[in-house]
N, C-alpha and C positions, 0 to 999 in steps of 0.2 A: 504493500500500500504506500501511496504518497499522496502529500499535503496535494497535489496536483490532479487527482486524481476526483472527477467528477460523479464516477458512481458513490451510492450511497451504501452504506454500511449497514446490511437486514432492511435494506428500502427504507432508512430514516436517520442515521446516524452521519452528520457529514462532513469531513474532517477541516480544519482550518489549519492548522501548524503543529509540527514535530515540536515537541515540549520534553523528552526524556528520550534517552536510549541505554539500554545495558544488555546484560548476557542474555539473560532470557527476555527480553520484548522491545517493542517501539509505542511509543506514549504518543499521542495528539489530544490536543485540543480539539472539540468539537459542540456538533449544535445538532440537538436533539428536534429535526423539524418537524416532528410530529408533535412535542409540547412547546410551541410556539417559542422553538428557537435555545431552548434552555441549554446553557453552557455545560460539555458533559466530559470526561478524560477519556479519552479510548486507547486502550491496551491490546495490541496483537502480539501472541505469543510466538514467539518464535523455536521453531523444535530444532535440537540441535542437527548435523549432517548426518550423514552417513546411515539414517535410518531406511529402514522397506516400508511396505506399504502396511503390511500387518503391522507393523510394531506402531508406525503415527496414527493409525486408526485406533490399537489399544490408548495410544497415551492420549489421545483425545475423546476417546470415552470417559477416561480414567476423570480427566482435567476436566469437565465441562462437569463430570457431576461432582467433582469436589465444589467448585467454583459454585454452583448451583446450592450446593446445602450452605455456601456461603454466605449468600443472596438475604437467608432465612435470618441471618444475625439483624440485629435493630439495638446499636450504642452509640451514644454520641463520639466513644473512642475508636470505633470499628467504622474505617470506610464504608458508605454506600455503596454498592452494587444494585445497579437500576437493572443491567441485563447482561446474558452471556449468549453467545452467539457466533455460528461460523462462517467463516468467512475463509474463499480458496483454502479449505482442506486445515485452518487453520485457527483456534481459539481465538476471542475476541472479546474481552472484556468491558464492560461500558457501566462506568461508576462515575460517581459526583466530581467535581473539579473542585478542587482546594487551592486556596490563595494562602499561601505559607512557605514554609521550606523547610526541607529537615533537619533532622538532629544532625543529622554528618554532616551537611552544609553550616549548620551552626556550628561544630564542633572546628570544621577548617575555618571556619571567619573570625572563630571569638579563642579557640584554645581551649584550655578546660574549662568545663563551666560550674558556675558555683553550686555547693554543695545542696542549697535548701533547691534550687531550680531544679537540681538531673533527681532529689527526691520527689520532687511533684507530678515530674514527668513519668518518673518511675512508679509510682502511684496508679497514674492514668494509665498507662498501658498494661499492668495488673489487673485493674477492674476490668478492660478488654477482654484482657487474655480471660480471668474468669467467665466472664459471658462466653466465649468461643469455647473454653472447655465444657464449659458445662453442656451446649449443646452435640460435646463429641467435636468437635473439631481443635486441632492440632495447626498452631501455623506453622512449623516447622523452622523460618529463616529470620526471627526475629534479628534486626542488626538496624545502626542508626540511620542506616537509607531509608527503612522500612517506616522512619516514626515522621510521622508530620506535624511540627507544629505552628499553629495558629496564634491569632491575638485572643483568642478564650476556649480552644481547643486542644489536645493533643488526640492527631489519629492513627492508627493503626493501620497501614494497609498491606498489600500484596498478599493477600486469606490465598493459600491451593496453590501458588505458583513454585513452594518449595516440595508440595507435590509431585510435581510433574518431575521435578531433578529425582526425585525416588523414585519414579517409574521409569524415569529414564535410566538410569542405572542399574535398574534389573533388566532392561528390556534390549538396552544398548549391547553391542558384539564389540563394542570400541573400548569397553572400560571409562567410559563417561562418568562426570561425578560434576553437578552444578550444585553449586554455595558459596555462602564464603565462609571458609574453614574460620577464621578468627573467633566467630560466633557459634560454632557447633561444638557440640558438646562432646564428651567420651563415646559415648556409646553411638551417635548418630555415627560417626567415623567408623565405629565398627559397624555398620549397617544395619542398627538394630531398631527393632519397631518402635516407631514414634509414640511418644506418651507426652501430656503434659507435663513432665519432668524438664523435656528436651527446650520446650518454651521458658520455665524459666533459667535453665544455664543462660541462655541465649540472652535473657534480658537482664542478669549479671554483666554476662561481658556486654552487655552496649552502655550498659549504667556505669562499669569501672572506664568505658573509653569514654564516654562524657565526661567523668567527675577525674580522670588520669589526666586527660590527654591522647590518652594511646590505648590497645586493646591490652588486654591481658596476660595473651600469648605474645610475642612473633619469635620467628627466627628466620634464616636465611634457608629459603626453600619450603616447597608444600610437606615433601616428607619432614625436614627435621620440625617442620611448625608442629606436625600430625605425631612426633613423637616425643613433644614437650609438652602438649595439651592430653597426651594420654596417662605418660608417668613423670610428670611433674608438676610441682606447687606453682600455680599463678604468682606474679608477681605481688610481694606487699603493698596494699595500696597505701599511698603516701600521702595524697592530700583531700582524702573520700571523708575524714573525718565522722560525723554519728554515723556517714555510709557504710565505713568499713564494713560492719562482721554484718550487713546485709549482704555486702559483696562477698563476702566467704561465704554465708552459708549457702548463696546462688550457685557459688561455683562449685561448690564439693564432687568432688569426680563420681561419686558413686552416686543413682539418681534414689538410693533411698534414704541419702544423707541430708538431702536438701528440701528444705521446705516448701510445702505446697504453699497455694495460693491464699489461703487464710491466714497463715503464719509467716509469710511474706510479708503479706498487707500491714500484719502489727509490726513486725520491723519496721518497715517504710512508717509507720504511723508515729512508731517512737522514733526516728530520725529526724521527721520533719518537726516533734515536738523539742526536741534537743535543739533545734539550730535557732539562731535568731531570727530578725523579721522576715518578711515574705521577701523573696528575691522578684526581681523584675519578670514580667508577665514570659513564663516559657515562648513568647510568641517575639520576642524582641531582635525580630529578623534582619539582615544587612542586605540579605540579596532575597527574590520573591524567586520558589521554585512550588511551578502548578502542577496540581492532579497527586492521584497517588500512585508517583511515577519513580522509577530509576533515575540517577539525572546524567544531563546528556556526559560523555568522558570529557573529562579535563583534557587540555593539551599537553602535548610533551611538554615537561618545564624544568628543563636543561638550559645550563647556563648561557649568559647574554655572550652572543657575539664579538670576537675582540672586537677592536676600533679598527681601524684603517691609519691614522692622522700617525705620524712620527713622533714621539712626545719630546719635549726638549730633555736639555741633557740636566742629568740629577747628581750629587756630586756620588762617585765611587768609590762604593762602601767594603774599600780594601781597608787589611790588618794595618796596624800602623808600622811594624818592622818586617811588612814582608810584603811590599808591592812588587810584582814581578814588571818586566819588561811588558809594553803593548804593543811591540812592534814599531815604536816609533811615534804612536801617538799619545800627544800629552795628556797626562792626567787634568782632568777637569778640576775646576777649583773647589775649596771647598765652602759651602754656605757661611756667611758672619754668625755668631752666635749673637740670638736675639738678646736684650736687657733679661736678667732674673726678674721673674714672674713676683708681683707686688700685690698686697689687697688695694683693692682703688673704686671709689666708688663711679669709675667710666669704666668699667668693662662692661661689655655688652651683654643682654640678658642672652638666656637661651631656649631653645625649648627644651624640654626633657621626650628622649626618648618614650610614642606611646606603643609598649609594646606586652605581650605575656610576662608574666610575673617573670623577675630577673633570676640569673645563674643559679642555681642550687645544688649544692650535694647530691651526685646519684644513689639513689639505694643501691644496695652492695647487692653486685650478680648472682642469680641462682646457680648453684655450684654446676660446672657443667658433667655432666652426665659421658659417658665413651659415644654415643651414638645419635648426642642431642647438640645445639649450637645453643649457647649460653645466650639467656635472655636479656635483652636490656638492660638497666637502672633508667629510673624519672630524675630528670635533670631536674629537679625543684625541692623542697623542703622534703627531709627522710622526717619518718611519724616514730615514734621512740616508744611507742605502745610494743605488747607481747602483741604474737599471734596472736587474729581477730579468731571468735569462735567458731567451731564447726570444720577449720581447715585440717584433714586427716591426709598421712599418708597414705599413698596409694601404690601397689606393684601392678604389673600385670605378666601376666603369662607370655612367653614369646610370641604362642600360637593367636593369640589375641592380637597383639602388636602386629603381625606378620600378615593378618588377614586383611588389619587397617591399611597397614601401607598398600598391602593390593589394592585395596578398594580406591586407594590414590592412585593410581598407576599413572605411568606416563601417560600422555594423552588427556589429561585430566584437564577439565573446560571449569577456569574455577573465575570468582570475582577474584583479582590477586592480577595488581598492576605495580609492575616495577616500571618505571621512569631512567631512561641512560641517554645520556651528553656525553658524546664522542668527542666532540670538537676541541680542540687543540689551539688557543691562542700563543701568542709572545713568539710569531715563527717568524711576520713580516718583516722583522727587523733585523733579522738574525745576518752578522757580517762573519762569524767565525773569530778567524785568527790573521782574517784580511789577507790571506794566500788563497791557490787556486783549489786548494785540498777542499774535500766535500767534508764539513765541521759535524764531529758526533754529535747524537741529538737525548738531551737527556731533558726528562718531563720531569715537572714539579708540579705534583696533583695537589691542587684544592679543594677541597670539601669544608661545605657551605651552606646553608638554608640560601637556596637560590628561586625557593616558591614560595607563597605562604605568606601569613604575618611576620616573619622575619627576615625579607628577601633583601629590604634594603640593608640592611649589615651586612648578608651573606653574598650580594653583589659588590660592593663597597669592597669585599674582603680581594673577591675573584679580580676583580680590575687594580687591584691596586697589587697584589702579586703580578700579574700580567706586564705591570708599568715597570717592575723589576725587572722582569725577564728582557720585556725589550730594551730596558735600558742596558743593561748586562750585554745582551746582543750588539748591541748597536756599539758601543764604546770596546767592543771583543775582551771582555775581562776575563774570558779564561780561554786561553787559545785553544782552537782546535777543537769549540766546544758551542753548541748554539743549544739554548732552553726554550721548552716550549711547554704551556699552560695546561692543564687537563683538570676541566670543574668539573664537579659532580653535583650533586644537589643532592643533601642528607635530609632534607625538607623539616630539619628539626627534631629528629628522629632516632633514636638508639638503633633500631634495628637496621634499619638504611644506610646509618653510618657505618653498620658494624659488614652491611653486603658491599657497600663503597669501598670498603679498605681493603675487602676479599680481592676489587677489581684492579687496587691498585699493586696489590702485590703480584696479582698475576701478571702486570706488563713489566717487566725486566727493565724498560727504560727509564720507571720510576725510580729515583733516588733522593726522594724526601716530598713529604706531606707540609702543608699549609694549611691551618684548621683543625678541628670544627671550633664553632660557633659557641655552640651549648659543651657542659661540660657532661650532661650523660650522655651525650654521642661521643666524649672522648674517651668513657671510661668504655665503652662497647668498641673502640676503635683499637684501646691499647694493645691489648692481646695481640691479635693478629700481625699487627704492625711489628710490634716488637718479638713475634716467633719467628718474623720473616727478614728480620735486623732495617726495617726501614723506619729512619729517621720520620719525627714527625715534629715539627713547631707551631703552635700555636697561635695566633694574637687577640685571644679574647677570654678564652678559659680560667675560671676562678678559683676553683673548688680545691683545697688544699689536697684532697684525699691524693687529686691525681699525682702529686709530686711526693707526698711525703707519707702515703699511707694510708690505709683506715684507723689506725690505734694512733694518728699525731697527737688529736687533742689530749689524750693520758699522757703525754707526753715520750711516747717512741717512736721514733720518725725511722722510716723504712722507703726507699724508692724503689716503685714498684717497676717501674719498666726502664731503663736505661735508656731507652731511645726517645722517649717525652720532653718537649722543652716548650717553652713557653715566654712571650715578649712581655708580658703583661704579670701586674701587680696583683694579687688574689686577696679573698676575702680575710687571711690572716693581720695582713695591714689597715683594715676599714676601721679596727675600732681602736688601736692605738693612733691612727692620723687623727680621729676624731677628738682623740682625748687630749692630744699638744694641742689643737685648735682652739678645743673649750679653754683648754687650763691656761695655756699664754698669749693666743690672739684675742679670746671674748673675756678673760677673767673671771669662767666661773672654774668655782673650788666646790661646791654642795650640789653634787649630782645625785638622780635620781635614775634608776638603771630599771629597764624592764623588754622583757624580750617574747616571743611567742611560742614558745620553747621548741622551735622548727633549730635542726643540725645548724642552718646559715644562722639565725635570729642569736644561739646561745656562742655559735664563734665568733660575732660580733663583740655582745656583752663581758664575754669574758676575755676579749684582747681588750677591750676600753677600762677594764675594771680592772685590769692589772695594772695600764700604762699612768691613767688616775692617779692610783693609787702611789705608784712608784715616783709621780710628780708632787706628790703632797695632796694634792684632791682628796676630797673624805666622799664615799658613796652613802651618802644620809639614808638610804632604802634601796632595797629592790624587789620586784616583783614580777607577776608572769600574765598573758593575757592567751589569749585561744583563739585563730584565726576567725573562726563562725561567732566571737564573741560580738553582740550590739552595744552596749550599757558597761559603760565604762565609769560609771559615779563610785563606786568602792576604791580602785584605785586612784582614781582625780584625789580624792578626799585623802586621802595617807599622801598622795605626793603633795598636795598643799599644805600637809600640816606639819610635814617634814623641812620645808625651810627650804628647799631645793632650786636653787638658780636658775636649775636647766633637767633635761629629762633627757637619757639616751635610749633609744629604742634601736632593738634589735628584731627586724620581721620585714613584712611586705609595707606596701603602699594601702590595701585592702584594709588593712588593720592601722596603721598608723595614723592616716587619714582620721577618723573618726575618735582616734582616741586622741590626736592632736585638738581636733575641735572642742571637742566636752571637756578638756580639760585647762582651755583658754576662758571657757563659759561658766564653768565652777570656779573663776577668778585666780587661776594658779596664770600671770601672765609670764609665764617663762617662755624661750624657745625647746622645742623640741628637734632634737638631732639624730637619724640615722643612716644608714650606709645606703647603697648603691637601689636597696630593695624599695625604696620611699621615693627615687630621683623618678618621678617618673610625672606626665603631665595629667594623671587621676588623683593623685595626691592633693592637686591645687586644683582640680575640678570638683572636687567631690568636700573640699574642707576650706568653710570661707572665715580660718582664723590661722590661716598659715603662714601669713605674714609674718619674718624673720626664722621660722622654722629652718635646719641646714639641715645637707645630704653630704656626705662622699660618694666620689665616685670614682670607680678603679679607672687610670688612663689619665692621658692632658690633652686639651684639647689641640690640634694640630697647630692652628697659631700661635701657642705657645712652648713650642717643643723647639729643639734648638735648629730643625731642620725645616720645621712644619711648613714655614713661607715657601719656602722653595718646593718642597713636596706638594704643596695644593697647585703652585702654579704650573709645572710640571703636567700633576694630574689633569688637570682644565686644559692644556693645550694639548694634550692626548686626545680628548673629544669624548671623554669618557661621558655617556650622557646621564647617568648617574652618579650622585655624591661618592666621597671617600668614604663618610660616615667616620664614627668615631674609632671604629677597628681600622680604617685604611692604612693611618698610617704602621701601626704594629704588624701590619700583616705584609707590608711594603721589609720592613726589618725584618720579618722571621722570613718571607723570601728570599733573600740577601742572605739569612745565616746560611739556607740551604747551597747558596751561589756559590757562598766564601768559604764553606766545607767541602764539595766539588773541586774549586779552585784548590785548596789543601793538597785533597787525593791526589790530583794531577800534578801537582808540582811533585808533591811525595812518590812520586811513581815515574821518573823523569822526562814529566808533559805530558803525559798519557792519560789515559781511562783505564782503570785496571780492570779486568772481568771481573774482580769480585768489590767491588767502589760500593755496591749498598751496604755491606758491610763493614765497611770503613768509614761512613759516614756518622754514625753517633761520635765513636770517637771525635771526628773532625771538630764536629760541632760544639764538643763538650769544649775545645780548647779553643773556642774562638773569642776574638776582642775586635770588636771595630766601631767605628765611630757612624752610625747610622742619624735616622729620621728622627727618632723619637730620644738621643742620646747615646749612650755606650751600647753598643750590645753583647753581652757576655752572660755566661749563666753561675750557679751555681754549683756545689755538687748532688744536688736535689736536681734540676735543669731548669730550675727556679731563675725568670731573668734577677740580675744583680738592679736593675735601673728600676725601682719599683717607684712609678710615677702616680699620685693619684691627686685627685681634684679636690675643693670645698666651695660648695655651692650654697647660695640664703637664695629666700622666697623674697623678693625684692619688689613691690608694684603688683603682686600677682604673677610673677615669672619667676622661675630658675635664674639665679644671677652668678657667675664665677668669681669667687671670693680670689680663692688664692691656689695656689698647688704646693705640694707636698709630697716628700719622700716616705716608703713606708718603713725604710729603715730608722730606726733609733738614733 
């Protein structure tokens, strides 16, 4: 069928526009002209290839009368179905048209969404689901495509279509298998009969990928996903809050561990009673997606095309005792060192990044298994709770195991879209060693959020490595040798990072990573990287763990991977800078300390409560707040009776926010100060007493780095058509480390490229010293940069103002 297409649909149905496409069907818009035109969704299903003519006549028996007892449901959570009907040899479903969009489209526009919303939603699609069971129907594919929500609705749709993937898989000679694994449960994989068990696994994982972020599962690949959702524990939920032990007992792998739908409902009922106010209407959509449809595929979203323009020349971020020969051409000069960075009340304001709650702690990987691919960590606040209830170990039999993966076989037609950017920048410039010799080519892969709510960093990141590379090329700084760019797009993602790094070790001509962005795609990245000895620098990454451990804060510092380094200051530095700030630039001594006892929130407070302290500062109080907390009058009232100059908070914007407000309004007029997690533009949206409130924030801004003027102009005549952003330039210097480690090997090896150079490069890296963009660049023995730059920003007019910068060293 096509939009173009003038016959009528059972002689009444007549289509206007394609609105939705997926594995199983094509969605239109339509108009019912038999009831004066009434706007309706039409769904044709599509049967998968390679079937005969008995098998599509079974599955269209099969499908029309599921579809049909479908018909019989009447809930305001259960789509309408008006009619079912065929059309060329082929299902045809004709239900209500819905103005909303889904949970999955909410989920990619907003990131995780708040705890009391994915409870309410989670609510609504229970009562559904109960009406469907009760009348014997089973939906089979509950997942966040499936859920539609409105401005005073949440619907349920797609009743019978995960049917028809069970018919087809008994009926298919191809080993066919339609779903999306993410969402299915233990036993559906083993191919066992549907019960309403299978529905609520299903609406665990779409509740923990709402309230996460991400699904439950992943790993790289259908089998190893199919054999970490059969014998292994989900991931800890980290920021589900009163969700959690609903999401455990959803998920229990045995289906007669988890509760039915009565005992669901009171979970979700004491969830929603735990949290605070009502969150904004589930219907609070950014993009409008009609009917109750699949939505149409996103596009490839692989990195942005290098530029074409030549970028001027940037100065050459050679060692300072070992610049080799260029053949003749003179070194480029090097940039003036700007004035030291002063408080002044003419710096210009800024906006703050409006993005997903900042860098966080990854929860520590599930241990990997011989036969499983270690799952993720949530790059955001780890939950410090025990196991939530109901989560039990599980084994299974091989013969169980062995049947599942059959039932996956190759050939398997699954939702399950990987995204790949071939494309190769920083080549057009490439001069070599300025002889006639053809220059080796060695890649410096970036990985990046290059889709998504965080694409502008993770382009920022990709172009401004790129402007390395060409600049490297063009200037021939390592003879004999030309670099060229390979982005990936990790879309913000542990698992995608962790199939990115598979890709990059597979190309041989990779010799060092740039990236990622988030730091739980660095912890999914480390492994591999460093089994495969490939260097990997960073210019954004916070999270102490990854340099120094999970046991640092007891204080045992252990570097986990040798090959990890990083340009950038981490959260260890946020709350000692904040505490020189308060104690010698603002003069206050009577701090008030309170944190949200999130892994980030409490290594904040306790670097500022040490460094305080050790300045003379007295901490008059401290205390703890709860992310879902509203009502903050108990604590306002002890920090205004405690005498306290100023408050340091350690948490998000989510919560600062409002406890910055109510405690300006209970007359404590102090500023409130915290790290990187409060610098954000909701902080001063959402709290109209923020005036003089400060932030740190990890990084300088490019204008005031010792290179930054030169770097931006540089960047700008490249034709880059997007910003640096605030990683450009550190990601401009951790390419360069990659460059000037390369350049090492090659000298080391007299001018050459040695066949085994990836493994020569941590070392390189570890010993390097050079005078970049952002200052020195040189590391630690952690691979901790030594140049630990970070910012202090006040709420000045209603805007982010840059106070001053600062070192996070002592």
């Amino acid at each position: 069928m096509t939009e173009h297409n003038s016959e009528l649909i059972a002689g009444r149905y007549q289509l206007v526009e394609r609105i939705g496409q997926g594995g199983m069907g094509r969605v239109w818009r339509g108009v019912d002209q038999q009831l004066f035109g009434r706007e309706v969704a039409i769904k044709e299903i599509v049967f998968p290839l390679g079937l005969d003519d008995g098998d599509r006549a079974t599955l269209l028996r099969r499908f029309t009368g599921e579809a049909r007892a479908a018909v019989t449901l009447s809930h305001p959570g259960i789509i309408t179905i008006h009619d079912v009907v065929e059309h060329r040899g082929a299902p045809v479903i004709v239900m209500e048209y819905i103005r909303g969009q889904s949970l999955a489209a909410a989920i990619r526009g907003e990131g995780r969404l708040p705890v009391r919303r994915v409870a309410e939603i989670g609510s609504a699609v229970l009562d559904a689901l109960a009406e469907a069971h009760a009348a014997r129907i089973v939906h089979r594919d509950i997942k966040p495509d499936n859920v539609l929500v409105t401005k005073d609705r949440v619907v349920l749709t797609d009743f019978g279509i995960a049917h028809l993937a069970d018919a087809t898989t008994k009926l298919s000679h191809s080993g066919i298998v339609i779903g999306t694994p993410q969402y299915m449960p233990p036993e559906q994989l083993e191919g066992k009969r549907p019960t309403p068990a299978n529905d609520l696994w299903a609406l665990g994982a779409t509740l923990y990928h709402a309230v996460e972020g991400q699904p439950p599962f992943d790993a790289e690949g259908l089998h190893a996903l199919a054999v970490a959702i059969l014998t292994r524990p989900h991931r800890p939920p980290t920021r589900a809050g009163a969700l959690a032990p609903v999401l455990d007992a959803l998920l229990a792998k045995d289906p007669a561990d988890r509760p039915g739908a009565a005992e669901a409902a009171e979970l979700l009922a004491s969830a929603l009673s735990s949290t605070s106010s009502p969150s904004p209407s589930p219907s609070s959509s950014r993009s409008r997606v009609d009917a109750g449809a699949e939505p149409e595929p996103e596009p490839d979203s692989g990195s942005v095309p290098a530029p074409q323009p030549t970028p001027a020349s940037l100065p050459d971020a050679a060692t300072d005792d070992a610049r080799p020969e260029t053949d003749g051409e003179a070194e480029p000069p090097s940039p003036p060192s700007p004035p030291t960075p002063t408080v002044a009340d003419s710096v210009p304001t800024v906006d703050a990044p409006r993005r997903p709650l900042p860098d966080r702690p990854p929860t520590p990987p599930v241990p990997p298994a011989e036969d499983t691919v270690r799952l993720g960590g949530n790059d955001r606040d780890g939950r410090d709770e025990e196991p939530a209830v109901r989560r039990r170990a599980l084994t299974r039999r091989s013969s169980i195991l062995a049947a599942a993966l059959a039932t996956l076989a190759v050939g398997s037609v699954l939702t399950w879209t990987l995204n790949h950017d071939d494309q190769r920048g920083g080549g057009d410039d490439a001069g070599g060693n300025g002889s006639g010799a053809t220059p080796v080519t060695v890649v410096i892969g970036v990985d990046a959020p290059l889709s998504g709510g965080l694409a502008s960093f993770g382009v920022g990141i990709k172009n401004s490595a790129d402007l390395a590379a060409r600049t490297a090329n063009r200037t021939g700084h390592v003879p004999g040798v030309k670099f060229t760019i390979e982005a990936l797009d990790d879309e913000a993602t542990p698992a995608k990072g962790r199939l990115n790094a598979a890709r990059f070790v597979a190309d041989k001509q990779v010799l060092g990573i740039v990236g990622p962005l988030n730091s739980g795609v660095a912890q999914e990245m480390q492994e591999p990287l460093a089994q495969a000895g490939l260097v990997n620098v960073s210019p954004a990454n916070t999270n102490p763990m990854l340099t120094l451990g999970p046991d640092w804060a007891q204080g045992t510092k252990a570097r986990p991977h040798p090959t990890y380094f990083r340009t950038v200051a981490t959260d260890v530095d946020q709350g000692p800078v904040a505490a020189r700030y308060l104690h010698g630039e603002a003069g206050k001594r009577k701090l008030y300390v309170v944190d949200d006892n999130s892994s980030y929130g409490t290594t904040l407070t306790s670097g500022f409560t040490a460094e305080i302290t050790r300045l003379g500062g007295t901490v008059v109080g401290a205390g703890h707040v709860t992310t879902q907390q509203g009502d903050f009058t108990e604590i306002t009232s002890k920090i205004r009776a405690s005498g306290a100059d100023a408050v340091y908070f350690g948490g998000d914007y989510l919560t600062a926010g409002p406890l910055s407000q109510q405690l300006k309004q209970a007359g404590a007029r102090i500023p409130l100060m915290g790290g990187d997690g409060i610098f954000d533009q909701q902080f001063l949206t959402t709290n109209t007493q923020a005036e003089g409130d400060l932030a740190t924030n990890i990084g300088v801004p490019a204008e005031n780095l010792t290179g930054g003027g030169t770097f931006l102009t540089s960047y700008r005549d490249a034709g880059y058509p997007e910003t640096a952003g605030p990683y450009g330039p550190y990601a401009y210097d951790a390419t360069w480390a990659v460059i000037e480690a390369v350049k090492a090997v090659v000298k080391a090896n007299g001018g050459t490229l040695p066949e085994n150079a990836r493994a020569k490069m941590p070392q390189a890296v570890a010993g390097l010293g050079f005078d970049g963009v952002t200052g020195r660049v040189a590391f630690d023995a952690y691979g901790d940069t030594l140049n630990r730059g970070l910012t202090v920003y006040a709420v000045k007019d209603g805007k982010w103002t840059t106070v001053t910068t600062a070192s996070g060293a002592p």
